[in-house]
N, C-alpha and C positions, 0 to 999 in steps of 0.2 A: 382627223380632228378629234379631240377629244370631250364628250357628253357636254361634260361645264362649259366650251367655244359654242358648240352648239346652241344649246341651250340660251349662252347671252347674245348669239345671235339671231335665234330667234325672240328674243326680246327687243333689240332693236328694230327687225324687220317689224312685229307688232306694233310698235309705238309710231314709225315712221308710216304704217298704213293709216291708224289712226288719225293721223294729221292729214294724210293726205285724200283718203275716200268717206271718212265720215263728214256729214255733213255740218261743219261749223267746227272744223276739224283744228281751223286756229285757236279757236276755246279750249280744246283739248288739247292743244301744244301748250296753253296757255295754265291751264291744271297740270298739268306736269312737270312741269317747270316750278311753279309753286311749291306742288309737294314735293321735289326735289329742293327744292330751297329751304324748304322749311325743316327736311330731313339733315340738310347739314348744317344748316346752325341748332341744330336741338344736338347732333354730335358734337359742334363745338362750346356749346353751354355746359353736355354731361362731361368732355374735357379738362374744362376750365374747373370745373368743382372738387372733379376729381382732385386735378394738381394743387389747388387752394386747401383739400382736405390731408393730401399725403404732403407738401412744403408748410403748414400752418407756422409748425413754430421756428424756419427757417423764416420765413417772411415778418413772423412777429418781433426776431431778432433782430431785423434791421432796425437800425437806426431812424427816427420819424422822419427826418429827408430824403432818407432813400425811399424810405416805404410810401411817402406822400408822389415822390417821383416817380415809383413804380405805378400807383394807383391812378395816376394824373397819367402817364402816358397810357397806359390802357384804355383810358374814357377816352382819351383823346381820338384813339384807333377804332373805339365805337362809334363814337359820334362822325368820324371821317367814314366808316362804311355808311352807316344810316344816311350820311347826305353823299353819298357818292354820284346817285343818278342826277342832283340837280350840280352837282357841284361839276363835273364834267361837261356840263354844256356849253360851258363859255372857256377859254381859255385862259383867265385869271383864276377861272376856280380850280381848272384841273391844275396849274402851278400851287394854290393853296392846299391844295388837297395831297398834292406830293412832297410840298414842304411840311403837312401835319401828319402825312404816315413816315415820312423819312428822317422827323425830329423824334416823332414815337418810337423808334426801331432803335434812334441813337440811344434814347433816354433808356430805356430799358437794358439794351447793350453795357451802360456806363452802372446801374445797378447790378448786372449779372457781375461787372469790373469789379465791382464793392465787395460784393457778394463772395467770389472769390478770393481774391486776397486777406479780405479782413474776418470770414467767417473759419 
């Protein structure tokens, strides 16, 4: 095996003792999962800047319907993660919730459609 396997296996074996012999070890399942969470939406924030700073004036191009349709399905796709843990609890909500990421996915789709063709 090579250093770097190692290595993230012992980072796993670490984290999995943590939970399991420290005392109040769900707390600490429970912080690290946090900061792992918080770790990857701050990656998908400096993402999102990023590509909003390198496509500006492709996006400012568009046309105000597409670009209102672009902006509109992307809230939509936040606002669907942010209520995800209530909206999954019932089964009307998890159909709502896949009918508002899988209209966002179209809508977006049918802007990239725009985007291509007419830019």
């Amino acid at each position: 095996m090579s250093p770097a396997t190692l290595r993230n296996v012992a980072i796993v074996l670490a984290l999995a003792a943590a939970v399991y012999f420290i005392p109040g070890g769900g707390n600490a399942a429970n912080l690290i999962g946090a900061l792992l969470s918080t770790a990857i939406l701050a990656a998908f924030v400096m993402l999102a800047a990023r590509f909003y700073r390198e496509r500006r004036m492709d996006i400012l191009g568009l046309p105000d319907k597409w670009r209102a349709t672009l902006y509109g399905a992307l809230g939509v796709i936040v606002l669907a993660m942010a209520a995800r843990p209530r909206l999954i609890e019932t089964g009307g909500g998890t159909i709502l919730w896949l009918f508002a990421v899988a209209g966002s996915g179209y809508a977006l789709y049918r802007v990239w459609r725009y985007y291509r063709e007419y830019a």
